[in-house]
C-alpha positions as CSV (number, residue, x, y, z in Angstrom):
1,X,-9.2,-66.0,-30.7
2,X,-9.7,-63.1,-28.6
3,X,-8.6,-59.7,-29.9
4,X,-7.8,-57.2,-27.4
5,X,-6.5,-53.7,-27.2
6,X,-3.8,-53.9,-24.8
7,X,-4.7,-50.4,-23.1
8,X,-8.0,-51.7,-22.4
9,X,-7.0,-55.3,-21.5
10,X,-7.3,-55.1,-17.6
11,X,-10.7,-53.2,-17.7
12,X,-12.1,-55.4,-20.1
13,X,-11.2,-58.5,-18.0
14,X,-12.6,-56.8,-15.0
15,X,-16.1,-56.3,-16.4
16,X,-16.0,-59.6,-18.7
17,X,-17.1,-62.6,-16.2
18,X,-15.3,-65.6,-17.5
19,X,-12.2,-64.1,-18.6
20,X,-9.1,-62.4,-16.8
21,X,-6.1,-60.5,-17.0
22,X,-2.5,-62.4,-15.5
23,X,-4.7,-64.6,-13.4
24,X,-6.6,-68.1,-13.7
25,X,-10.4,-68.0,-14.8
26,X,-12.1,-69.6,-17.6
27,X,-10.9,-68.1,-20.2
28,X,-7.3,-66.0,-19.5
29,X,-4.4,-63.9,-21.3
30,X,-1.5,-63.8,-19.2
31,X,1.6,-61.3,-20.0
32,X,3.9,-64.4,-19.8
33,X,2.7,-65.9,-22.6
34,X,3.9,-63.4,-24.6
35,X,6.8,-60.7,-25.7
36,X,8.5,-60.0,-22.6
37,X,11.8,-57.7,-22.1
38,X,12.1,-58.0,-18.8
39,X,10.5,-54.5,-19.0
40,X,7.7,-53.3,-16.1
41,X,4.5,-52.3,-17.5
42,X,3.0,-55.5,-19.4
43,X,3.0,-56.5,-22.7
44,X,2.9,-53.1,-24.3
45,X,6.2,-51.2,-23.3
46,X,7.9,-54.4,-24.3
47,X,6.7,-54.7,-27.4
48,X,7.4,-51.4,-28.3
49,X,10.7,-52.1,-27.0
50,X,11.6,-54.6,-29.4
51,X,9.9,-52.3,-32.5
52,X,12.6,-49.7,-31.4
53,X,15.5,-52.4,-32.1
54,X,13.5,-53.1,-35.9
55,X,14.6,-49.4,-36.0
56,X,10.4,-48.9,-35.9
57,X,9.2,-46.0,-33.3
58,X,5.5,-44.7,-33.3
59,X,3.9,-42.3,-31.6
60,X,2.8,-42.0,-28.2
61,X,-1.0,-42.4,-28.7
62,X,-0.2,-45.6,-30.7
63,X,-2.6,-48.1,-30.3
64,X,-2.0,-51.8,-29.9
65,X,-4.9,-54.7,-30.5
66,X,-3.9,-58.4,-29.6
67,X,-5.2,-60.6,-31.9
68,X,-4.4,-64.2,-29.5
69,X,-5.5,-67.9,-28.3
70,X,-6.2,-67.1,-24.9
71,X,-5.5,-69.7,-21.9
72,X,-8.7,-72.2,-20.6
73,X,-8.8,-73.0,-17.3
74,X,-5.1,-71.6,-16.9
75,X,-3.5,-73.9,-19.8
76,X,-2.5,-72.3,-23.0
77,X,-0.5,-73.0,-26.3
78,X,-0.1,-70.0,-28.9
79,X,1.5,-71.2,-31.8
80,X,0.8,-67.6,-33.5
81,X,-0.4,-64.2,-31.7
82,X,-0.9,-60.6,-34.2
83,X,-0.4,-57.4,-32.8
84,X,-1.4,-54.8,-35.1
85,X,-0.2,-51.2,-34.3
86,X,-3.0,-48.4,-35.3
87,X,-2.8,-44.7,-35.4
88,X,-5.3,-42.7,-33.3
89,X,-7.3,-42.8,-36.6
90,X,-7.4,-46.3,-36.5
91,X,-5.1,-47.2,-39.2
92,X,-2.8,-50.2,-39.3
93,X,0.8,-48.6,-39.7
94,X,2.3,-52.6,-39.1
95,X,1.2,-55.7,-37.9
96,X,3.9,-57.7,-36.0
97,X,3.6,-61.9,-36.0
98,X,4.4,-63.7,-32.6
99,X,5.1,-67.4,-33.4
100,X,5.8,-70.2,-30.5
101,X,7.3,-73.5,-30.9
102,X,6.6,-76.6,-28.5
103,X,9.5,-75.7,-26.4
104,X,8.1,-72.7,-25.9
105,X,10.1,-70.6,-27.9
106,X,9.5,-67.1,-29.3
107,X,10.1,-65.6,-32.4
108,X,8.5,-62.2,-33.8
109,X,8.6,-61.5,-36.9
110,X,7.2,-57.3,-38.3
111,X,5.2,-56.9,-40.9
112,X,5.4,-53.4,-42.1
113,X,4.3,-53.3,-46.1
114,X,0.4,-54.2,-47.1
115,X,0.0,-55.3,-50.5
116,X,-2.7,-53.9,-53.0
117,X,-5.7,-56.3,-51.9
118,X,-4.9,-55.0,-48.4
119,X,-3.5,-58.0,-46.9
120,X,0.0,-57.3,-44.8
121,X,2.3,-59.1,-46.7
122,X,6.4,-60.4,-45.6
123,X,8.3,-63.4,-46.9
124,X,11.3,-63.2,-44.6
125,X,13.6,-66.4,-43.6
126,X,12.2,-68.3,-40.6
127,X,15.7,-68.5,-38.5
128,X,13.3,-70.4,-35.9
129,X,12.8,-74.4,-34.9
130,X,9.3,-74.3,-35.2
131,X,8.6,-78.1,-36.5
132,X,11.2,-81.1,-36.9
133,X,9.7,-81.7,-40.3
134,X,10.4,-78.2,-41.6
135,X,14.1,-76.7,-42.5
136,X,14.8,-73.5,-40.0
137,X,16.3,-71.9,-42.5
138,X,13.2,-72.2,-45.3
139,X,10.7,-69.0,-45.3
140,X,8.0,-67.5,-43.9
141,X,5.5,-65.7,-46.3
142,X,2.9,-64.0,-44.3
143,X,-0.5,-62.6,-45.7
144,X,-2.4,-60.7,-42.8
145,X,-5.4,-59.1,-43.4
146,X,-7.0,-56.5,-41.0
147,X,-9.4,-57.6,-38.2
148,X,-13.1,-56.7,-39.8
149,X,-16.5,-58.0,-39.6
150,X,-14.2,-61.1,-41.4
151,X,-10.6,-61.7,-41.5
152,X,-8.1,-64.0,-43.1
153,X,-4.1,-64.8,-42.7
154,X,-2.3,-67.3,-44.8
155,X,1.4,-67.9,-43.7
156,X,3.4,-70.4,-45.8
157,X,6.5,-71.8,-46.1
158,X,8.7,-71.6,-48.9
159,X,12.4,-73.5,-50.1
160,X,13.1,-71.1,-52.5
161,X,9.9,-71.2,-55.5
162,X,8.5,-74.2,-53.9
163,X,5.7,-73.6,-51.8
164,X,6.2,-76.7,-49.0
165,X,3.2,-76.3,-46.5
166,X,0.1,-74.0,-46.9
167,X,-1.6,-72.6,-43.3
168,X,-4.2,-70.6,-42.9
169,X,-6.6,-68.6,-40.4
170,X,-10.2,-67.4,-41.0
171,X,-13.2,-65.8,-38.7
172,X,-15.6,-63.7,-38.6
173,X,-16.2,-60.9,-35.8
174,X,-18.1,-61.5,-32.5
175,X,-18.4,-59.2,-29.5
176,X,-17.0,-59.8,-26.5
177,X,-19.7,-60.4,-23.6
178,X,-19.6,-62.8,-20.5
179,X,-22.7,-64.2,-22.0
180,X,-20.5,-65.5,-25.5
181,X,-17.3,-66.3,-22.9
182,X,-19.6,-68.9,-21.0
183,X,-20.9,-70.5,-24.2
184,X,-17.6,-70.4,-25.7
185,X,-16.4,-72.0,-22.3
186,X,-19.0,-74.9,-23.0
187,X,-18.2,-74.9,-27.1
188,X,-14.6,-75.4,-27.2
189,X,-13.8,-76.6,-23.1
190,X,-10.3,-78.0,-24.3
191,X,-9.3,-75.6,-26.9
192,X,-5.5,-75.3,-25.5
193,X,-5.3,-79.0,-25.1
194,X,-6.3,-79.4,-29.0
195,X,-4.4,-77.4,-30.2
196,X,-1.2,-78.9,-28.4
197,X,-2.4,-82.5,-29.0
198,X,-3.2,-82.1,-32.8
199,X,0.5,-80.8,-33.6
200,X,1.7,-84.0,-31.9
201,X,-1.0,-86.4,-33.8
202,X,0.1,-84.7,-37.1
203,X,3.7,-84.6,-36.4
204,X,3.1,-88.7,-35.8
205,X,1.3,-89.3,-38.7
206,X,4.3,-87.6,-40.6
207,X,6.9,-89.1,-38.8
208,X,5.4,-92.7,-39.9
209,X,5.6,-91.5,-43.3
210,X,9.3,-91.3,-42.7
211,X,9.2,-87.5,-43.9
212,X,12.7,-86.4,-43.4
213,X,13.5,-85.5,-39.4
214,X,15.4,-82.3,-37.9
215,X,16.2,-82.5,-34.4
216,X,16.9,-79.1,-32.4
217,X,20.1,-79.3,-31.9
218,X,20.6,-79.3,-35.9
219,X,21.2,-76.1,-37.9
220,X,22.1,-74.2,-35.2
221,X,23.1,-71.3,-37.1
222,X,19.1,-71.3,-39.0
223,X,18.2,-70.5,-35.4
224,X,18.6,-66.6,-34.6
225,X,17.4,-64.0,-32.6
226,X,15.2,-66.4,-30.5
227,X,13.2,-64.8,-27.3
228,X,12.7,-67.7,-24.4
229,X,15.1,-70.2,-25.5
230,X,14.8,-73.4,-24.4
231,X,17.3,-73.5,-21.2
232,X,18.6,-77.1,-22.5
233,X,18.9,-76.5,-25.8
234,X,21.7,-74.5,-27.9
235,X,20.7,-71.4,-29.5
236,X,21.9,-68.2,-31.5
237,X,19.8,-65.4,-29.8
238,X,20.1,-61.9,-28.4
């Protein structure tokens, strides 16, 4: 995962050889892929834009990093994306989720209180169709710690007490170079592809254990406030 400032993001792909800004290259991080308002200006203004209808404003010298899968050879598949919104003295003031089904479907989801141990910390009901073996209307429970020299998220899924599926995301901090985006290039050369084939494998493997089925167009009202909706499919959004 690549994590950007967004202020920075075209002048670091311009002196990064491997990697680009809204066009195709080795490695890539194109504004489509994520929040978009229809709003001018990139990924920024329109994710400040949807802050401002949380009711969250911030000031102008906000700062926001993009913690994301970026695309390989112009293919990409994000199931989550972070931003995290810092002050000018660098500290987090709220970390915002960006999850993405297989249809392509967006759902953000802010996380604005961090817990004693530092983590970021929301359990808030998913109202999103982001797997046919998992409820829409079960909950998220996200744990997101702060970028550092290592870093750890958790998010799980919850039916009331019950914890149902455990997820989970750890690294450790490299520099960004063209040297590392070659070898990374050669390291992981279908990282997008594995991602998107692995979901499918496991969802097989689950749907042979006859592990109870929810089709999209089912609990339609667990489905809310949905960015990109699928243009065949029926859904609650704004």
């Amino acid at each position: 995962m690549l994590c950007i400032d967004l202020q920075d993001l075209p002048h670091i792909a311009k002196k990064t050889m491997g990697l680009s800004h809204n066009r195709w290259n080795l490695f890539s991080i194109d504004d489509t892929d994520h929040i978009n308002l229809k709003l001018p200006g990139g990924i920024a203004p329109n994710l400040l834009a949807w802050l401002e209808k949380q009711g969250k404003t911030y000031p102008p010298d906000t700062s926001l990093h993009l913690v994301t899968f970026p695309r390989v050879l112009g293919y990409g598949f994000n199931p989550v994306s972070f931003y995290f919104i810092r002050s000018r003295e660098e500290k987090i003031l709220a970390v915002v989720a960006e999850v993405v089904n297989t249809f392509r479907e967006m759902k953000l989801y802010l996380v604005d209180a961090c817990d004693p141990h530092g983590m970021w910390h929301r359990r808030v009901a998913k109202n999103f169709y982001v797997s046919p073996f998992s409820d829409p209307g079960l909950e998220f429970d996200f744990k997101i710690g702060a970028p550092g020299a290592k870093w750890h998220v958790s998010i799980d899924v919850y039916e009331k007490a019950q914890r149902v599926l455990h997820s989970s995301i750890t690294g450790e901090v490299r520099s960004l170079s063209s040297r590392r985006i070659f070898w990374y290039f050669f390291k992981y050369p279908f990282l997008s592809l594995r991602i998107i084939g692995l979901i499918h494998w496991h969802a097989f493997l689950l749907w042979k254990k006859k592990i109870p089925f929810f089709q999209k167009h089912h609990r339609q009202e667990a489905q809310c406030d949905v960015l990109r909706p699928h243009p065949k499919k029926n859904n609650n959004h704004d």
